[in-house]
C-alpha positions as CSV (number, residue, x, y, z in Angstrom):
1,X,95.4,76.1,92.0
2,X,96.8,76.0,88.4
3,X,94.5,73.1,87.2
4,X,91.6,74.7,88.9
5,X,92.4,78.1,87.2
6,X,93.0,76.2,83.4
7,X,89.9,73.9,84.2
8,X,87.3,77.0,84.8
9,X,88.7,78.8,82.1
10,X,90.7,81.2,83.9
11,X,93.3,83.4,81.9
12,X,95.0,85.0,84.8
13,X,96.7,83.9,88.4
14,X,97.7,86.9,90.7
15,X,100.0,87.0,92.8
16,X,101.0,89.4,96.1
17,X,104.0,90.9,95.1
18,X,105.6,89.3,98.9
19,X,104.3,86.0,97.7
20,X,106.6,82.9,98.2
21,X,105.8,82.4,94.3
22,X,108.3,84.9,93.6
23,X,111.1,83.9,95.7
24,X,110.9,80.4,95.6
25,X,112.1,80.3,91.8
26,X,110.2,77.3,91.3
27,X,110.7,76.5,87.2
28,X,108.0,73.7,87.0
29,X,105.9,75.2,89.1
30,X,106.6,78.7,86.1
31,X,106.7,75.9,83.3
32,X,102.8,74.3,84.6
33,X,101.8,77.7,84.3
34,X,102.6,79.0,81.1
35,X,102.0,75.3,79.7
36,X,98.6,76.3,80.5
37,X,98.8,79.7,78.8
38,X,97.8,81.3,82.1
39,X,98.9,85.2,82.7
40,X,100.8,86.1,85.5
41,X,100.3,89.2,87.3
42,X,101.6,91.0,91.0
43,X,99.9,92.7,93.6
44,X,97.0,92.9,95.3
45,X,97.0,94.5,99.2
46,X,100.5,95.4,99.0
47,X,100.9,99.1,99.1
48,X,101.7,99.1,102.9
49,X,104.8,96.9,102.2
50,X,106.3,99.2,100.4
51,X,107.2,100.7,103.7
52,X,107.9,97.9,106.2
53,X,106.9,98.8,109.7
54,X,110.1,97.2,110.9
55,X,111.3,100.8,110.2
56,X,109.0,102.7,112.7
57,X,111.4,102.8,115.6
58,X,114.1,104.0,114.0
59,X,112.5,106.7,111.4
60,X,108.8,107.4,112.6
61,X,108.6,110.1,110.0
62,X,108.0,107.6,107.5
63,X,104.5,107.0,109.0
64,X,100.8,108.5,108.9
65,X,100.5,111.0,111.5
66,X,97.0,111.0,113.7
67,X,95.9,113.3,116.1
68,X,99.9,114.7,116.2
69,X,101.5,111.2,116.8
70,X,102.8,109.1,114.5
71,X,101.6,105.7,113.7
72,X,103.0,102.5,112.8
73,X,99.6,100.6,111.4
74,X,97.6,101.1,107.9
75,X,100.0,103.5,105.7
76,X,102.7,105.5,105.9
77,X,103.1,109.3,105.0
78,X,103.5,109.7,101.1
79,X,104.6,113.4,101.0
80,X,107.5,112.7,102.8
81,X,111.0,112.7,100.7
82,X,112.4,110.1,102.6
83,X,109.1,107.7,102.2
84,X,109.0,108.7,98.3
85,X,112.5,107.2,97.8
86,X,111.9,103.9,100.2
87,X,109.1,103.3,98.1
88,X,111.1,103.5,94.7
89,X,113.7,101.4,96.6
90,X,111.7,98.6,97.5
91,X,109.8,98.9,94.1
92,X,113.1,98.5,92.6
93,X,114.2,95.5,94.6
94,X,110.8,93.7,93.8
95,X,110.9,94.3,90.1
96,X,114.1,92.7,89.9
97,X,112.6,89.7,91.4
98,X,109.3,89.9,89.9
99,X,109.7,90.8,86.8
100,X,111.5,87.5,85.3
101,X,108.1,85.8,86.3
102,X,105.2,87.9,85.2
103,X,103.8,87.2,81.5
104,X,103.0,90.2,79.3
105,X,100.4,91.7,79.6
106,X,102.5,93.0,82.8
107,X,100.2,94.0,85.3
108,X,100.6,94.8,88.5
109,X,98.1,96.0,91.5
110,X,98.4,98.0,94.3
111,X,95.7,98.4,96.8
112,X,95.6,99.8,100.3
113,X,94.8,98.2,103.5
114,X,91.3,96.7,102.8
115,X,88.6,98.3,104.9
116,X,91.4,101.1,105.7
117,X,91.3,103.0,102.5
118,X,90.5,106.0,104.5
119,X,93.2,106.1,106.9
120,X,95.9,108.1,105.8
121,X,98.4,110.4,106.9
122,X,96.9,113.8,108.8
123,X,100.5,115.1,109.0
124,X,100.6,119.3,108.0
125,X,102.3,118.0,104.1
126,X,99.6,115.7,103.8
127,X,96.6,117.5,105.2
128,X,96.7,119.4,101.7
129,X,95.6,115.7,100.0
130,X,92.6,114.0,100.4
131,X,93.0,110.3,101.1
132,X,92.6,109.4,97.7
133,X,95.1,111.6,96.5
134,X,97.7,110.6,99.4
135,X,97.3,106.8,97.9
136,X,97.3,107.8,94.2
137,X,100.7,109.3,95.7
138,X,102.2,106.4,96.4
139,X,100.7,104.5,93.2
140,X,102.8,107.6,91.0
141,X,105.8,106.5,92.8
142,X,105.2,103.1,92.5
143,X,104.6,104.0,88.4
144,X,107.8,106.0,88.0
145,X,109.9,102.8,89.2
146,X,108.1,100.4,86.9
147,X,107.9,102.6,84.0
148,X,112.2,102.6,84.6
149,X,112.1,98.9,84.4
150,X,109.1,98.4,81.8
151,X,107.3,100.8,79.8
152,X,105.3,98.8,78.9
153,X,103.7,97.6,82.3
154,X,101.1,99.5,83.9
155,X,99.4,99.2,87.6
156,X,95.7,99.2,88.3
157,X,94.1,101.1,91.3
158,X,91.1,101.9,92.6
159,X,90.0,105.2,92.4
160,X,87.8,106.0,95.5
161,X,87.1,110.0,94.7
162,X,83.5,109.9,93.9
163,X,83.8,113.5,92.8
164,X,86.7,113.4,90.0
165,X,88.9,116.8,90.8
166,X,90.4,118.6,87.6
167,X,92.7,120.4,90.1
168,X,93.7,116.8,92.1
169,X,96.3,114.2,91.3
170,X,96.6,113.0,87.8
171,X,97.7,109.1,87.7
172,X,101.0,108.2,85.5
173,X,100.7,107.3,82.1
174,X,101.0,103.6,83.1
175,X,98.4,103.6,86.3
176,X,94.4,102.9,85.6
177,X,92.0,103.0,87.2
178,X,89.8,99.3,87.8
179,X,86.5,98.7,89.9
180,X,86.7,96.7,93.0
181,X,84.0,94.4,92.7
């Protein structure tokens, strides 16, 4: 993947922030890349990690609400306390991990369950936020943990509101927005 990346003229390898890259601490495989001057940078489909669905059993709250029952699959419920803090948590923990790897620029992206960008939480906190807003939600949280570790990194998302809203959710200083293509 590295010499195909260097050989079309590509400046940039991402990787999902749960990707084996990151925990198998691999120094040639970090050496190849940077010999190639290639940039390395997180994410991708990871915002439902940030709350593992091991944890529905024991703390359902955590979850998207539908119809009045709580869910396991897509998202989880960004409004609540506790979810807020897991979030930071397990940002946390993968920054400490991740971090030592990915090549300034630092960027990282969060995305939400493709084809499920709609399917949020429909809990009475969360009713008050459109889906877009519940995910920009989590990407704040996500950008107050970074900015802790990096002020310097910043986190793309896709912004889905076709109708910007002055009175909506503002992104951090450190999110942007970028065009799925």
């Amino acid at each position: 993947m590295i010499y195909l990346a260097a050989e079309n003229e590509c400046n940039t390898l991402v990787f999902s922030m749960d990707d084996n890259f990151f925990k198998s601490k691999n120094k040639n495989y970090i050496k190849l890349i940077r010999n190639k001057a290639l940039n390395i940078e997180a994410g991708g489909r990871d915002l439902p990690l940030l709350v593992p669905k091991r944890l529905f059993y024991a703390n359902r709250e955590l979850f998207r609400m539908e119809q009045g029952s709580r869910k396991n699959d897509r998202h989880f419920c960004p409004t609540n306390p506790e979810t807020i803090k897991l979030i930071k948590e397990n940002t946390c923990k993968w920054l400490e991990c991740i971090l030592q790897y990915v090549t300034p620029p630092r960027i990282f992206h969060l995305l939400p369950e493709e084809n499920h960008q709609n399917t949020w939480c429909a809990c009475p906190a969360c009713r008050a936020f459109s889906p877009a807003e519940q995910y920009l939600i989590a990407v704040n949280c996500f950008a107050d943990a970074l900015a802790k570790f990096d002020n310097e990194a910043r986190i793309s998302y896709i912004d889905y509101e076709t109708e910007p809203d002055a009175e909506g959710i503002s992104p951090r200083k450190n999110v942007f927005s970028s065009l799925l293509l």
